[in-house]
DOLUMLUM-358966 format. One record per residue (C-alpha): residue number from 1; y, x, z. Coordinates in steps of 0.001 Angstrom, whole numbers, plus 500000, padded with zeros to 6 digits. Layout:
<atoms>
ATOM   timar    north     east       up
ATOM     NUM        Y        X        Z
...
</atoms>
This chain:
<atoms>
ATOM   timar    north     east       up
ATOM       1   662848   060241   256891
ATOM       2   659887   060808   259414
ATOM       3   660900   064485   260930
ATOM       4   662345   067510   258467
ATOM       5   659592   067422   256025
ATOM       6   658839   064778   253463
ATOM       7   655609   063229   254161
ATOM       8   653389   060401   252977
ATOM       9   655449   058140   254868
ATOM      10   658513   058786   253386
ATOM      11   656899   058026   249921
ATOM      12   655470   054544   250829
ATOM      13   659052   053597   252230
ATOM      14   660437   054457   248500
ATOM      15   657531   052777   247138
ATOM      16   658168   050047   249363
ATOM      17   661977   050026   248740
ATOM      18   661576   050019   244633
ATOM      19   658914   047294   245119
ATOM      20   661545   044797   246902
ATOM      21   664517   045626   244513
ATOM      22   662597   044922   241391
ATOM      23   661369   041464   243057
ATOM      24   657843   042886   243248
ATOM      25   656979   042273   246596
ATOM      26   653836   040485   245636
ATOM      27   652088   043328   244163
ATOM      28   651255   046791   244329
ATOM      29   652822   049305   241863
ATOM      30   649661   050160   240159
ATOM      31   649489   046295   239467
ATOM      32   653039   046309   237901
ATOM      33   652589   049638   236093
ATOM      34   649698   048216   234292
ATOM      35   651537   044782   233591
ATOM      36   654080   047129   231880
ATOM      37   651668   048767   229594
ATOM      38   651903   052058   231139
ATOM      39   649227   054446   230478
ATOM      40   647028   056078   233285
ATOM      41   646255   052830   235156
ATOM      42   643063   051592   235183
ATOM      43   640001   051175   237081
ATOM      44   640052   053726   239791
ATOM      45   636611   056046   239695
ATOM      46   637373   058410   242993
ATOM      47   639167   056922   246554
ATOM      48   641636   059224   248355
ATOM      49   640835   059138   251870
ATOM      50   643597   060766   253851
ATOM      51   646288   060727   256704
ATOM      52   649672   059956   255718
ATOM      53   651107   062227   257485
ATOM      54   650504   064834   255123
ATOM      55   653086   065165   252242
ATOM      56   651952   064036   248467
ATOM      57   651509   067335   247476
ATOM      58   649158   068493   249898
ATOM      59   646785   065089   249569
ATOM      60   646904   065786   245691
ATOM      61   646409   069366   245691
ATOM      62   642671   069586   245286
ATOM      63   642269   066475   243601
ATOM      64   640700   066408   240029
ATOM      65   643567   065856   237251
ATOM      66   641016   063890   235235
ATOM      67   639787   060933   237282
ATOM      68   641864   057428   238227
ATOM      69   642604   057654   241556
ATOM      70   642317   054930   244544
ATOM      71   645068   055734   245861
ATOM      72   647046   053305   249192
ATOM      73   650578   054554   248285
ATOM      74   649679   053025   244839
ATOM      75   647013   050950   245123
ATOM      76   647927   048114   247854
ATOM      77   650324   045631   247963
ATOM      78   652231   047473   250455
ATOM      79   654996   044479   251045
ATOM      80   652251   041847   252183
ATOM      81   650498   041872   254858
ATOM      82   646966   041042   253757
ATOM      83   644714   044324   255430
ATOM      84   641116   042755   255467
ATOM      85   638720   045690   256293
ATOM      86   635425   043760   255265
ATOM      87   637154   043892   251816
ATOM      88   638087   047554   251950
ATOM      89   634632   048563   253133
ATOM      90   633294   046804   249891
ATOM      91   635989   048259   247148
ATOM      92   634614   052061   248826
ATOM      93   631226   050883   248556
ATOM      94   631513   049814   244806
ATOM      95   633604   052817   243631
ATOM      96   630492   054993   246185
ATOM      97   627653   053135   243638
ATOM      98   629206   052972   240535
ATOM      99   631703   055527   240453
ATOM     100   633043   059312   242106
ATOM     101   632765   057792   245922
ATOM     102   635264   059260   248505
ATOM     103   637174   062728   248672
ATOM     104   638548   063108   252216
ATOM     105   641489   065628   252838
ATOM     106   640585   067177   255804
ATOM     107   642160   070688   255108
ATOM     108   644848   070251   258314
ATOM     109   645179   072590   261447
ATOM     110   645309   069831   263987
ATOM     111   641666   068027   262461
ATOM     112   643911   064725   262853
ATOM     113   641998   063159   260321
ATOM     114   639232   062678   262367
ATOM     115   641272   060959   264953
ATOM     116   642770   058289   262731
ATOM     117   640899   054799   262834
ATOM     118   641747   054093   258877
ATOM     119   639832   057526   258014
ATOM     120   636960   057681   259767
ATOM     121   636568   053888   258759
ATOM     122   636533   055350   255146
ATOM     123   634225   057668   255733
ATOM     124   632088   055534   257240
ATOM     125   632084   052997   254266
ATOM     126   631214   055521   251468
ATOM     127   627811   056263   249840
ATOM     128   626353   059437   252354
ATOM     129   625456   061478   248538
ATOM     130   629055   060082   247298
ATOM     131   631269   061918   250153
ATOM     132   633014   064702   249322
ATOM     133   635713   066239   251753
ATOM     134   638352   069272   251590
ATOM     135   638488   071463   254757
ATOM     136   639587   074681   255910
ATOM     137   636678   077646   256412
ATOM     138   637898   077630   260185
ATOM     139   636947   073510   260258
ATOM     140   633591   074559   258069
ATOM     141   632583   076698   261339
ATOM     142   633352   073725   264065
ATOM     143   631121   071137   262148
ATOM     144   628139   073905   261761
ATOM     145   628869   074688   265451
ATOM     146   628576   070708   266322
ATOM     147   631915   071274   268319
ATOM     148   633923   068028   266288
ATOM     149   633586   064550   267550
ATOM     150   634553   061657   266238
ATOM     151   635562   058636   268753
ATOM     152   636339   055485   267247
ATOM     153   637301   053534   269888
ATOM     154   639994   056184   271067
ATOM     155   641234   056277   267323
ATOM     156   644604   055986   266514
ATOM     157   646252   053904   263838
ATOM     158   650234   053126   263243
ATOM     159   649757   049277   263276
ATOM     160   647490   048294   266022
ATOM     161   646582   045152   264831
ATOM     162   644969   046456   262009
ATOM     163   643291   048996   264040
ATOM     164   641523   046006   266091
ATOM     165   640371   044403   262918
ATOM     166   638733   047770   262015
ATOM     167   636926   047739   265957
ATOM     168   635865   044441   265483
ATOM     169   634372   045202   262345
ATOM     170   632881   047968   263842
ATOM     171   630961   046693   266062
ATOM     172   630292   043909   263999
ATOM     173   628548   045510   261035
ATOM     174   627297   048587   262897
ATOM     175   626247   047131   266475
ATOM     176   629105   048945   268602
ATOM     177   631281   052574   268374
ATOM     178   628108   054841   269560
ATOM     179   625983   053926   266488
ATOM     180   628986   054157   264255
ATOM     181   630049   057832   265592
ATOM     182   626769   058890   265256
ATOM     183   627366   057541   261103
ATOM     184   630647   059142   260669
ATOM     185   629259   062461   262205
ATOM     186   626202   062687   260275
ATOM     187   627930   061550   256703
ATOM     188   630202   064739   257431
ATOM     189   628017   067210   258957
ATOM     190   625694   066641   255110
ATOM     191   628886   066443   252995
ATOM     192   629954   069804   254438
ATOM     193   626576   071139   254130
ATOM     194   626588   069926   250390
ATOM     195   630110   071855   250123
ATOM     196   628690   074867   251088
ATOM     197   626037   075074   248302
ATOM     198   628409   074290   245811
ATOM     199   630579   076816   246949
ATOM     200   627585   079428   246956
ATOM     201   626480   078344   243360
ATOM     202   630309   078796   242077
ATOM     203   629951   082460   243760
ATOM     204   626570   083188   242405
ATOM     205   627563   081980   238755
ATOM     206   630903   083825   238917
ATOM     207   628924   086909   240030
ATOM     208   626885   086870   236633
ATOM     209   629883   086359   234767
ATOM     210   631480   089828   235794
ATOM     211   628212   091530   235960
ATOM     212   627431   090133   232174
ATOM     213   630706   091744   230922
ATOM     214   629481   095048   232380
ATOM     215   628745   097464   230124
ATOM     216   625522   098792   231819
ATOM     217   622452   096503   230321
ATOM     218   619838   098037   233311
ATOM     219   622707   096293   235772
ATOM     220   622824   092987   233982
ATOM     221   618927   092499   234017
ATOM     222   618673   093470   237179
ATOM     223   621121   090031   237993
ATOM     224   619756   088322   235995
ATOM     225   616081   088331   237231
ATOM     226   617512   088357   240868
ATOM     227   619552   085092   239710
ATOM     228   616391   083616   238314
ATOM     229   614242   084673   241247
ATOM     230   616688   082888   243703
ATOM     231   616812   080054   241271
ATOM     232   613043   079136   240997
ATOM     233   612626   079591   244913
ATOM     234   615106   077121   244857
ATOM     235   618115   079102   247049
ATOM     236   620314   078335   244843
ATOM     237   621384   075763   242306
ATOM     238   619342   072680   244220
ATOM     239   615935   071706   245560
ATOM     240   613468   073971   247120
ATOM     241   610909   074520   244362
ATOM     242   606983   073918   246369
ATOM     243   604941   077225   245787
ATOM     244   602344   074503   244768
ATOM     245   601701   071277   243784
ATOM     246   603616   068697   241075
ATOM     247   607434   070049   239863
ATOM     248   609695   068441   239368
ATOM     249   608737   065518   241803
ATOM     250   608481   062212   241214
ATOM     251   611736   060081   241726
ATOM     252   612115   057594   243881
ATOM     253   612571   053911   243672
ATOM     254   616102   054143   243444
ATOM     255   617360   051200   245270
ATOM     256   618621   047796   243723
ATOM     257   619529   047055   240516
ATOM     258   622127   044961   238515
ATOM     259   625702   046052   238818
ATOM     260   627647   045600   241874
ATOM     261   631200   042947   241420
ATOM     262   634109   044999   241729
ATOM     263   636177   043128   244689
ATOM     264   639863   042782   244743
ATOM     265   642450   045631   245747
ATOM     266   642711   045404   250075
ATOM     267   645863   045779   251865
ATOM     268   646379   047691   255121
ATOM     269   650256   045881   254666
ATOM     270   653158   047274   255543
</atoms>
């Protein structure tokens, strides 16, 4: 065991240890589920970014019941040692375009996420509109504040070759560590700005909800033509409404077309 609590760790080395018994080295256990006709396995639509260090529960315990998940405990072929972080950057950037994108566990006291090479890589490689992250209110107040940075070069990782690979690819694909902190920053600065008007919305709606089941009618219209006020000035529920001109606007181009190849599964190895 890795200290008196089970933690992530602890799961991959059963994983790891089931894998090797049954002769299954080779694969990954989603890959030998699914040759066994088990249901539940299939094309993954949301990657879990996370540190291991956190026990399964807590990585799963705002994650949506109904999705497939990308998930490494599962997902690699954690007996070979095949970690190619060109290839992981493109499975993140297919499930970003075609499917949920990332959701980053964040919600930890110590913020270690953001000092782990492997996460901020993942963070890096998703969709900016496709990131969505789970944090604390006191972490909420640090990334408003602008008192988090994120270092790459100083980031840790458990196997240290791997965590050169990711450097070189670094500064490979994004010109050096400054321009890719800057990235990483910015990608969670928005996603926790998009959090907090989701979060208002759920508030506002829930509001209306115990205001409808009032008995007092005068009450309820009052919310409700505040609600639609706030809506059509656009404070909540989306865009900013213009107080003139075309609405809604026009959409943009929209980027390329065609769908993208999904690449193989990417190993960060044992």
């Amino acid at each position: 065991m890795y200290g008196d609590d089970l933690t992530g760790y602890d799961f991959l080395e059963s994983i790891k240890t089931w894998m090797r018994q049954s002769r299954n080295e080779a694969w990954s256990l989603a890959e030998v589920l699914l040759a066994r006709g088990r249901s539940g396995v299939g094309m993954a639509a949301l990657f879990i970014s996370h540190i291991q260090a956190q026990s399964l529960e807590e990585t799963l315990n705002d994650v949506p019941d109904e999705v497939n998940l990308w998930l490494d405990y599962t997902t690699l072929r954690q007996c070979r040692d095949d970690f190619d972080p060109d290839r992981i950057c493109s499975t993140i950037r297919y499930i970003s375009k075609v499917h949920q994108g990332t959701f980053a566990i964040v919600d930890e006291p110590t913020l270690s996420y953001l000092s782990r090479s492997f996460c901020i890589f993942e963070v890096a490689c998703t969709e900016p509109t496709k990131l969505r992250i789970q944090v604390s209110q006191d972490t909420t107040q640090m990334v408003m504040d602008r008192t988090i940075t994120i270092d790459a070069k100083k980031a840790d990782a458990r196997n240290k070759k791997h965590k050169g690979y990711v450097d070189g690819f670094i500064v490979g694909k994004w010109g050096g560590f400054a321009a890719f902190n800057k990235s990483v920053s910015e990608a969670f600065a928005a996603a926790h700005i998009q959090q907090l008007f989701v979060a208002r919305n759920k508030a506002a709606v829930a509001g209306l909800s115990r205001l409808q089941a009032h008995d007092s009618g005068t009450v309820r219209e009052r919310a409700v033509g505040a609600l639609s006020m706030l809506a059509e000035e656009g404070q909540i529920g989306g865009q900013r409404r213009p107080r003139s001109g075309t609405w809604p606007p026009r959409a943009g181009s929209g980027g390329p077309s065609g769908r993208p190849r999904a690449p193989r599964p990417a190993s960060r190895g044992c």
